[in-house]
C-alpha positions as CSV (number, residue, x, y, z in Angstrom):
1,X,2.2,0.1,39.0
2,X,5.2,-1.4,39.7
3,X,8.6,0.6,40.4
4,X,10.1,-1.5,37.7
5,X,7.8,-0.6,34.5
6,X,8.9,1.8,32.5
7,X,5.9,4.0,30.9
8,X,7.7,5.0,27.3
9,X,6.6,7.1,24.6
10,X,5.4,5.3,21.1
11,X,9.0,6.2,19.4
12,X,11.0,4.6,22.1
13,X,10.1,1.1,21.3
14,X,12.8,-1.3,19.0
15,X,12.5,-0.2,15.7
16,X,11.0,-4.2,14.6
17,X,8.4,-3.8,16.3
18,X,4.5,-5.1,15.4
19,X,0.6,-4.4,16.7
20,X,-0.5,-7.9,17.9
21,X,-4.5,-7.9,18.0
22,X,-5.5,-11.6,18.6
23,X,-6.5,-11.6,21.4
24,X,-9.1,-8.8,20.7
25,X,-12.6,-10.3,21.9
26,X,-14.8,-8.7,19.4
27,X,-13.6,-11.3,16.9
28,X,-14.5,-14.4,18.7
29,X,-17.2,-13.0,20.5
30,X,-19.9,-12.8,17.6
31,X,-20.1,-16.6,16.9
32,X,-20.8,-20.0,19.2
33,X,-17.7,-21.6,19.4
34,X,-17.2,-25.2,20.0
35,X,-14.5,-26.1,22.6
36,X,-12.5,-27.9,20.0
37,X,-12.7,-24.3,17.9
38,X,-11.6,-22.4,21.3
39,X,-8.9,-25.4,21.5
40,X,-7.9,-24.8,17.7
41,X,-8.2,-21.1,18.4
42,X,-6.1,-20.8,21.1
43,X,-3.3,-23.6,19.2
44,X,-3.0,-20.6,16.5
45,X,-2.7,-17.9,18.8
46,X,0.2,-19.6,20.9
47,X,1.7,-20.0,17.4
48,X,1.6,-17.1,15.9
49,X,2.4,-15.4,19.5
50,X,5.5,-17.7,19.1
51,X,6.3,-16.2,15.5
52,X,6.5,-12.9,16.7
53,X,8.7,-13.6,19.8
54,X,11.3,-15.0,17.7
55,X,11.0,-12.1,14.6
56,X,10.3,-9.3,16.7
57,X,11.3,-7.1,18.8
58,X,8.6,-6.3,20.9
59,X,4.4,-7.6,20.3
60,X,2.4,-4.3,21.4
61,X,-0.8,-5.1,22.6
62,X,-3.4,-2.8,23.8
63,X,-4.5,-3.6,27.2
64,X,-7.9,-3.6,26.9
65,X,-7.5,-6.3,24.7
66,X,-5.6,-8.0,27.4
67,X,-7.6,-7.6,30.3
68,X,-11.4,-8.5,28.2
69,X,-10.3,-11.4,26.7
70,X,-10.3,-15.1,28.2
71,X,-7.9,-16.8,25.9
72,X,-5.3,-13.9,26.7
73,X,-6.0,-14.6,30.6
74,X,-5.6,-18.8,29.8
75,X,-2.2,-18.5,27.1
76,X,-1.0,-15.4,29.6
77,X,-0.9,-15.3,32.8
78,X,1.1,-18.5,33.1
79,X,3.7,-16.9,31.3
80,X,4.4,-13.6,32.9
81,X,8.1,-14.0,31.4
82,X,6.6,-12.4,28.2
83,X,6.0,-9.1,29.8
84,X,9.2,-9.1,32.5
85,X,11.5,-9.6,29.1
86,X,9.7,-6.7,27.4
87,X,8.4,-9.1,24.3
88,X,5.0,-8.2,25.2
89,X,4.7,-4.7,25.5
90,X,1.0,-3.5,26.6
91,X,-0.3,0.0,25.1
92,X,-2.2,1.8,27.4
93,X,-3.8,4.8,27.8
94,X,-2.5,8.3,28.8
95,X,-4.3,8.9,31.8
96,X,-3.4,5.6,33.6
97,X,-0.2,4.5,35.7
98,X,-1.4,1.0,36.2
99,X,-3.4,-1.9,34.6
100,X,-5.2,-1.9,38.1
101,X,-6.3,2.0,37.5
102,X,-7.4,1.5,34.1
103,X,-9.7,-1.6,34.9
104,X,-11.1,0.0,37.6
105,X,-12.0,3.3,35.4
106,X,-13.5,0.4,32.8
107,X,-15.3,-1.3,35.8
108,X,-16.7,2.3,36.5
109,X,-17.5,3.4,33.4
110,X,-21.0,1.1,33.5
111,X,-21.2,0.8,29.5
112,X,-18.4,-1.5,29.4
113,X,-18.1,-3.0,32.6
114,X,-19.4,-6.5,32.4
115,X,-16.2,-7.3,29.8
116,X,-14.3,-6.1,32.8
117,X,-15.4,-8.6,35.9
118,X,-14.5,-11.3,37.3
119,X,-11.7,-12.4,39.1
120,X,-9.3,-13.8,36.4
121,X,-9.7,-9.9,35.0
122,X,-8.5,-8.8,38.6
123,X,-5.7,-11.5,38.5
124,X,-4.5,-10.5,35.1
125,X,-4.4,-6.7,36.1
126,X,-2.5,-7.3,39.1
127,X,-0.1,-9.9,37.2
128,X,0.8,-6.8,34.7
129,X,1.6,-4.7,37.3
130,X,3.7,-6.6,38.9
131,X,5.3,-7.9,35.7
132,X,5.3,-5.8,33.0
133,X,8.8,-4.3,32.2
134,X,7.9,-2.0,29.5
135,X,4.6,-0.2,28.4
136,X,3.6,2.4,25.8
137,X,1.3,5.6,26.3
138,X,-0.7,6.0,23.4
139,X,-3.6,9.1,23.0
140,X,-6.9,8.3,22.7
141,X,-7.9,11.6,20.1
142,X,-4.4,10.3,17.9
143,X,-6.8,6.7,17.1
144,X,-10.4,8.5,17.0
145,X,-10.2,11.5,14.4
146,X,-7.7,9.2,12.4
147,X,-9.9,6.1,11.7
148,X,-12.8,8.6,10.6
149,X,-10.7,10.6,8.4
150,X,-9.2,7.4,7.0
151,X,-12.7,5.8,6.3
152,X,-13.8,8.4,4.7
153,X,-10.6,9.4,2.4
154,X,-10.7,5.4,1.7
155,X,-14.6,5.0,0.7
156,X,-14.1,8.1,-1.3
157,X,-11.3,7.4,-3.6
158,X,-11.9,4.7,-6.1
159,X,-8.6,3.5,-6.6
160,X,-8.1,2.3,-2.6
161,X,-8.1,-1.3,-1.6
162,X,-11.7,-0.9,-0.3
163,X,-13.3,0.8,-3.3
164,X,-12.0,-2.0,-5.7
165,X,-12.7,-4.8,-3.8
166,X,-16.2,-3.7,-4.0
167,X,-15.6,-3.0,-7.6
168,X,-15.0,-6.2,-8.3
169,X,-18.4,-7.5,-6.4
170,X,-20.2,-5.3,-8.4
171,X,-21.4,-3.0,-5.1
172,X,-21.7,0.5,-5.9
173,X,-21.1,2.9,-3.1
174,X,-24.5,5.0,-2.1
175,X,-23.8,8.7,-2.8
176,X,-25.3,9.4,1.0
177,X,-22.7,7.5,3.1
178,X,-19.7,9.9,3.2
179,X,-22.2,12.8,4.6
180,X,-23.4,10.2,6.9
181,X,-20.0,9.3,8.6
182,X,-19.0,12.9,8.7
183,X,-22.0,13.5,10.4
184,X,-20.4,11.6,13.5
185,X,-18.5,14.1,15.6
186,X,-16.7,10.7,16.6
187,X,-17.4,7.9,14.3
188,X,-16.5,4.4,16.4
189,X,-16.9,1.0,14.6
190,X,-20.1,0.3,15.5
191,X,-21.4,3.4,13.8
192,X,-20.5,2.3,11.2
193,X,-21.5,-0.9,11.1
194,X,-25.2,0.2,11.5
195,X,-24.8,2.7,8.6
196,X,-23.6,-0.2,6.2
197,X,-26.0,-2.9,7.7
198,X,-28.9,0.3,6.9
199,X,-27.4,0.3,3.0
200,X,-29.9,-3.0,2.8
201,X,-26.5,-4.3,0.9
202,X,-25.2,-7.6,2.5
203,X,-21.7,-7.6,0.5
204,X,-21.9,-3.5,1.0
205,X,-22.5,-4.2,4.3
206,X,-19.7,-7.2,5.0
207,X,-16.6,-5.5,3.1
208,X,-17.6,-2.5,5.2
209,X,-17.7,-4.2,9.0
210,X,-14.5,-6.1,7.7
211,X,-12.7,-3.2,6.5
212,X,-13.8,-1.4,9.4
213,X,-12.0,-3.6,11.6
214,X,-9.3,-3.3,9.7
215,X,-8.8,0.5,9.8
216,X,-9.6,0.5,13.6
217,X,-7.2,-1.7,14.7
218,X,-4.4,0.2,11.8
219,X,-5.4,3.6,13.9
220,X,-4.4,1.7,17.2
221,X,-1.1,0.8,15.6
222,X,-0.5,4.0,14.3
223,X,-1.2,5.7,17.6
224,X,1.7,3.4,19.2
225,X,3.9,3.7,15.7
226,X,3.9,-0.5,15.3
227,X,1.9,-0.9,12.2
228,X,4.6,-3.2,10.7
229,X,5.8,-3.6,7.5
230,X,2.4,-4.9,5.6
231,X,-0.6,-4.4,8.5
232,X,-3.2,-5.0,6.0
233,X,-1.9,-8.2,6.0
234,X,-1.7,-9.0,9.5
235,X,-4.8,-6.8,11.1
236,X,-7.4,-7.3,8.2
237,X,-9.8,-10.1,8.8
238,X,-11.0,-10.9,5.2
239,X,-9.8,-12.3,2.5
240,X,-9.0,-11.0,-0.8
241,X,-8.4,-14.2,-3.1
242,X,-11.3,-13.1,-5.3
243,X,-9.1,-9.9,-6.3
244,X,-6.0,-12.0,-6.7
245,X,-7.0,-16.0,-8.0
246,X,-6.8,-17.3,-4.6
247,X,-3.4,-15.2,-3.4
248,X,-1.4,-16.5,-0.3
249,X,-1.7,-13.7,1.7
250,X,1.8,-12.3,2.8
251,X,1.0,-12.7,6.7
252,X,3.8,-12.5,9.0
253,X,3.3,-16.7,9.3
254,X,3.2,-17.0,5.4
255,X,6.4,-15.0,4.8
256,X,8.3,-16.6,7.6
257,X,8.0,-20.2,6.3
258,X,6.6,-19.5,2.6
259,X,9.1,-16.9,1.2
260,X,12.2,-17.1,4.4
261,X,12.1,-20.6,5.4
262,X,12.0,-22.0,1.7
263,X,15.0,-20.1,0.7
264,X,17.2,-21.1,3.3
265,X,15.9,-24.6,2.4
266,X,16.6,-24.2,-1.0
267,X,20.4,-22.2,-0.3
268,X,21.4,-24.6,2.9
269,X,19.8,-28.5,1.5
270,X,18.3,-28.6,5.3
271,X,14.7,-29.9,5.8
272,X,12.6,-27.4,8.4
273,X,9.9,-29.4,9.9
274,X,6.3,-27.9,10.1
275,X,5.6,-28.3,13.0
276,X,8.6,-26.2,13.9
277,X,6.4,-23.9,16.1
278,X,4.8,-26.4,17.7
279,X,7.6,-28.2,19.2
280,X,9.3,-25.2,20.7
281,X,8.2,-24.5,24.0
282,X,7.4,-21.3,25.5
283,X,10.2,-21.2,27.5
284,X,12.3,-22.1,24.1
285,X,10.9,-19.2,23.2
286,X,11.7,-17.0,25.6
287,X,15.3,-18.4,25.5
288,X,15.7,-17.9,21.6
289,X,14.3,-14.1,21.3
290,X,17.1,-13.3,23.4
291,X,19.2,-14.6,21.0
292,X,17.5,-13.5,17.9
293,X,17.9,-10.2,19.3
294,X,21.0,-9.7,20.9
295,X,22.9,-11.7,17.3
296,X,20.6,-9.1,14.7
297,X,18.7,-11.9,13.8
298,X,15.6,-9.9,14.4
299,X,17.3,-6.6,12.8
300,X,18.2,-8.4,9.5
301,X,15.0,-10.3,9.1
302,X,12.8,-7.0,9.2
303,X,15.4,-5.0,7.2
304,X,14.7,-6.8,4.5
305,X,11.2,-6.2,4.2
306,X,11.1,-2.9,5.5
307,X,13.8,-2.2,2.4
308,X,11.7,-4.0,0.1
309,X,8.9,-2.3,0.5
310,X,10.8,0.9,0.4
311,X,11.4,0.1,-3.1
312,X,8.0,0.2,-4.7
313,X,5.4,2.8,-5.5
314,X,2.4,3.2,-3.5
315,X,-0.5,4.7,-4.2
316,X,-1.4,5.4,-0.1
317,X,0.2,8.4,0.7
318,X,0.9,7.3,4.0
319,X,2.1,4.1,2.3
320,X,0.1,1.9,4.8
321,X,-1.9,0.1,2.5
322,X,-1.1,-1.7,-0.5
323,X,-3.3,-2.3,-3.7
324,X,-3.0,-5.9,-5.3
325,X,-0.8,-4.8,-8.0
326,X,1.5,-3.4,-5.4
327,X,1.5,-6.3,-3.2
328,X,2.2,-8.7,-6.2
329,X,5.3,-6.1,-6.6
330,X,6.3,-6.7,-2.9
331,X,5.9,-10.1,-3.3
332,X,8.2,-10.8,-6.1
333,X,11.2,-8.2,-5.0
334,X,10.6,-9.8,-1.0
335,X,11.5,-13.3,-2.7
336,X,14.3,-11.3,-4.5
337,X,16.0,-9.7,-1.7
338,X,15.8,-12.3,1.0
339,X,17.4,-14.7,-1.8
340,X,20.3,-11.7,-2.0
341,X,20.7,-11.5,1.8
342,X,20.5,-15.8,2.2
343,X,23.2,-16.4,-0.6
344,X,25.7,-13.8,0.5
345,X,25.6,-14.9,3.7
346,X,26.0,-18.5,2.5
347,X,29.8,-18.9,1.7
348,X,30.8,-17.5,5.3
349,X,28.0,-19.7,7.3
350,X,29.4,-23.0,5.0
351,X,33.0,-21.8,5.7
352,X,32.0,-21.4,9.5
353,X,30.5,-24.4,10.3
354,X,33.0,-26.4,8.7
355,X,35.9,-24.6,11.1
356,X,33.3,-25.4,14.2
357,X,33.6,-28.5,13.4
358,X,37.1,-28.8,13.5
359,X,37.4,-26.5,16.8
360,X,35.0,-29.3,18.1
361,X,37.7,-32.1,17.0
362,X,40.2,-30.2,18.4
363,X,38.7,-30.0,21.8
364,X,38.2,-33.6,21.3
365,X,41.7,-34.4,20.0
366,X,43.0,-31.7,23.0
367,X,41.0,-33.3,26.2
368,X,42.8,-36.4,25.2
369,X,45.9,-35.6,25.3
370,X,46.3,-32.9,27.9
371,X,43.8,-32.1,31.6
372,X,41.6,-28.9,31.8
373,X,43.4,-26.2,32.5
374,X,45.3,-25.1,35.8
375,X,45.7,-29.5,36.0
376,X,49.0,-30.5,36.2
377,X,48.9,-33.2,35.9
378,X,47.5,-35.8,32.5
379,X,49.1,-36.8,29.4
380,X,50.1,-33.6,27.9
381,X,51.8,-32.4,31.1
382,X,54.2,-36.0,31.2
383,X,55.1,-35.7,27.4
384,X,56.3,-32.0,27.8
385,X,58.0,-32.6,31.2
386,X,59.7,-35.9,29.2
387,X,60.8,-33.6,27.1
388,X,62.2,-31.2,29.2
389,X,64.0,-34.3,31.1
390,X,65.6,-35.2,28.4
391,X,66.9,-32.0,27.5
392,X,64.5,-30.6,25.2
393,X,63.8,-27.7,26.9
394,X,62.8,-25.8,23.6
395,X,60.7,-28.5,21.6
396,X,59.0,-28.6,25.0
397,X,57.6,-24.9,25.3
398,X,56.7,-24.7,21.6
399,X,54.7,-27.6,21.7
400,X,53.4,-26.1,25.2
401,X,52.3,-22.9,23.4
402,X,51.2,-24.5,20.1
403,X,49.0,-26.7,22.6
404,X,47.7,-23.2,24.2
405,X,46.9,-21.6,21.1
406,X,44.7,-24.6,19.6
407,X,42.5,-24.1,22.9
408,X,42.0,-20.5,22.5
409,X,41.4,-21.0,19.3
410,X,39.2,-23.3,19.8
411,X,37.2,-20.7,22.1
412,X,37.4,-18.2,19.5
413,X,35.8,-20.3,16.7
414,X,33.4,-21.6,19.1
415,X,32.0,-18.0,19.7
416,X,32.0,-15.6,17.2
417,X,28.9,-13.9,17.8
418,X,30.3,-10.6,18.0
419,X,32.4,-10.6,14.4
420,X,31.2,-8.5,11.3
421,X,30.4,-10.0,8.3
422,X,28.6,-13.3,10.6
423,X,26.0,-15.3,9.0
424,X,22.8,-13.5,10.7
425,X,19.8,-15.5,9.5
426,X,21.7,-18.6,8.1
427,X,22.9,-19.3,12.2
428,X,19.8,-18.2,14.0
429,X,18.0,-20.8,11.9
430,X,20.4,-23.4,12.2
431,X,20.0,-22.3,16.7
432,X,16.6,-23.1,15.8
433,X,16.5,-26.9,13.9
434,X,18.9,-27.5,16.9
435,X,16.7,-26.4,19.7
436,X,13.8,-28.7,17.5
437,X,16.0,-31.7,17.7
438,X,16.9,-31.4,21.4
439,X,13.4,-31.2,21.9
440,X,12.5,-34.8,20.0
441,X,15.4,-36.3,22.1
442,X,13.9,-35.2,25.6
């Protein structure tokens, strides 16, 4: 591995922070895809890879997922900035020092090993280990015995998300599957799914595989502490709109532009085009996170909903998983304190851009009446010296240092980045609609 990455315990990582499985191959790999669904596939993965950049502070990713997958080799490995700038942060196991090590030992291994040939695998192995500035050890026993006891504890009570979405299909659990999965010494998912496909239960045996998914991918975000603030929302791969009357589900996406994006529309009277995501360009991207982090956009953002959901009862005891009541809760109280956070930063964002504006005229007004600085000679420079001529040696140097003020006031106003109290999330959205509109003039 490269002498620049840094190999970091799960706890060291930004505290916004989220566990970015897309690019997982399992879930393209069991249907024929057409090329226009790989093209429309890989559209939504740029996207959402996009989202996160900008509302994130690091995307963890585990690197088998990297290394398997042919749509993370095509959107990747043309864009090795996303692991040099630490925004993708690849998980990888213990044992390893390198990406190069752990796909050999995968190439070795002989189960796995045809995910694991090819050249573009060798190219994106080396291409991490040359690149990546910042990876996370995770334990492989932290994800195994987790994700058994979790299935188990979640089949068995009847009030988890699991047991009443079955509930509500009218699927009764069979009294023999909890001894079954405990008679694994290591349950994976595919153990489970040939338990539920053996149930002779197609809807027992769907909600199963599905959840499944979901609680293996939750154990690998747990072992690398990124679960986010609402994974079920963001790792499970069904839908629950038959629990809810056809509920928008509360993805990272949906609360971005459904619940954030409509209340700075509603507080600020400024359009946001859709295809906001679209237009920015990866290196855009790469360009705003650093923004977004260094001026606590990203902090603020995920402040909110980490407080949010810090307010409500839930019946998990780890507080991982929500029932529909409780997201229902979150969703109403989200709305409710990103409207708080929007509207109190409101009067100082209005009362800001309105002074940039005239620090902007003032530059203007200033360039046109005196040179840049250390010049000496222009406009400003004959109407002080006239002065002076003519024996107004004092009128001169105040109007010489009112001039000199204006500009460094002019600076100030023109940079407050660093000042309490600034408009967080009102500005870095504003950075962005101007980033969108530079891009429609190129």
């Amino acid at each position: 591995m490269s002498a620049k990455v840094k190999l970091v315990p799960p706890d060291a990582l930004h505290t916004s922070r989220v566990y970015f499985t897309e690019f997982d191959r399992i879930t393209y790999s069991q249907v024929a895809w057409t090329p226009a669904d790989v093209d429309a596939i890989r559209r939504n993965l740029e996207r959402k890879l996009k989202l996160v950049a900008l509302t994130k502070g690091h995307a963890v990713i585990a690197a088998s997922h990297l290394l398997e997958s042919e749509l993370a080799q095509e959107v990747l490995l043309q864009h090795p900035e996303f692991f040099s700038q630490g925004i993708i942060v690849p998980a990888l196991r213990s044992e390893f020092r390198g990406f190069e090590e752990f796909l050999s030992s995968k190439l070795s291994e002989g189960k796995e090993s045809a995910l694991y040939e090819g050249d573009a695998r060798r190219e994106m192995a080396k291409m991490l280990d040359s690149q990546v500035a910042l990876a996370v050890r995770w334990e492989v026993n932290a994800t195994t015995g987790w994700f058994k006891e979790r299935m188990i504890s979640d089949i068995a009570d009847e009030k988890s998300l699991v047991r009443s979405c079955l509930r509500e299909s009218g699927v009764v659990i069979p009294l023999a599957l909890i001894p079954q999965i405990e008679a694994f010494p290591r349950l994976s998912r595919q153990d489970l799914y040939t338990l539920a496909k053996n149930t002779g239960n197609k809807r027992l045996w769907q909600v199963l595989c599905e959840y499944a998914d979901f609680i293996y991918y939750l154990s690998g975000a747990r072992a690398v502490a990124s679960e986010g603030i609402l994974p079920q929302e963001n790792l499970m791969d069904f839908s629950l709109s038959d629990l809810a009357g056809g509920r928008t589900a509360l993805t990272d996406m949906e609360v971005f532009f459904k619940v954030f994006v409509d209340l700075v529309k509603a507080a600020t009277q400024v359009r946001f085009p859709v295809d906001l995501l679209d237009s920015l360009t990866i290196d855009d991207v790469l360009d705003l996170h650093s923004v977004a982090v260094e001026e606590r956009f990203v902090e603020k953002y995920n402040m909110v909903q980490a407080k949010t959901k810090a307010g409500i009862a839930v019946h998990d005891p780890e507080r991982l998983v929500l029932l529909m009541t409780e997201l229902e809760q979150y969703e109403r109280d989200l709305h409710a304190e990103y409207r708080a956070a929007i509207w109190k930063e409101l009067p100082r964002y209005l009362r800001d851009r309105k002074e940039t504006a005239l620090a902007r005229f003032l530059n203007v007004t200033a360039s046109l009446v005196i040179p840049a600085w250390g010049v000496a000679t222009g406009v400003a420079d004959m109407v002080v010296s006239g002065l002076e001529v003519s024996g107004m040696g004092r009128i001169a140097k105040t109007m010489k240092n009112r001039i000199s003020r204006r500009l460094r006031a002019c600076d100030r106003l023109l940079d407050r980045t660093r000042l309490e109290g600034k408009p967080v999330l009102l500005d870095f959205m504003k950075r962005l609609r101007e980033r969108y509109a530079e891009n429609l003039l190129d």
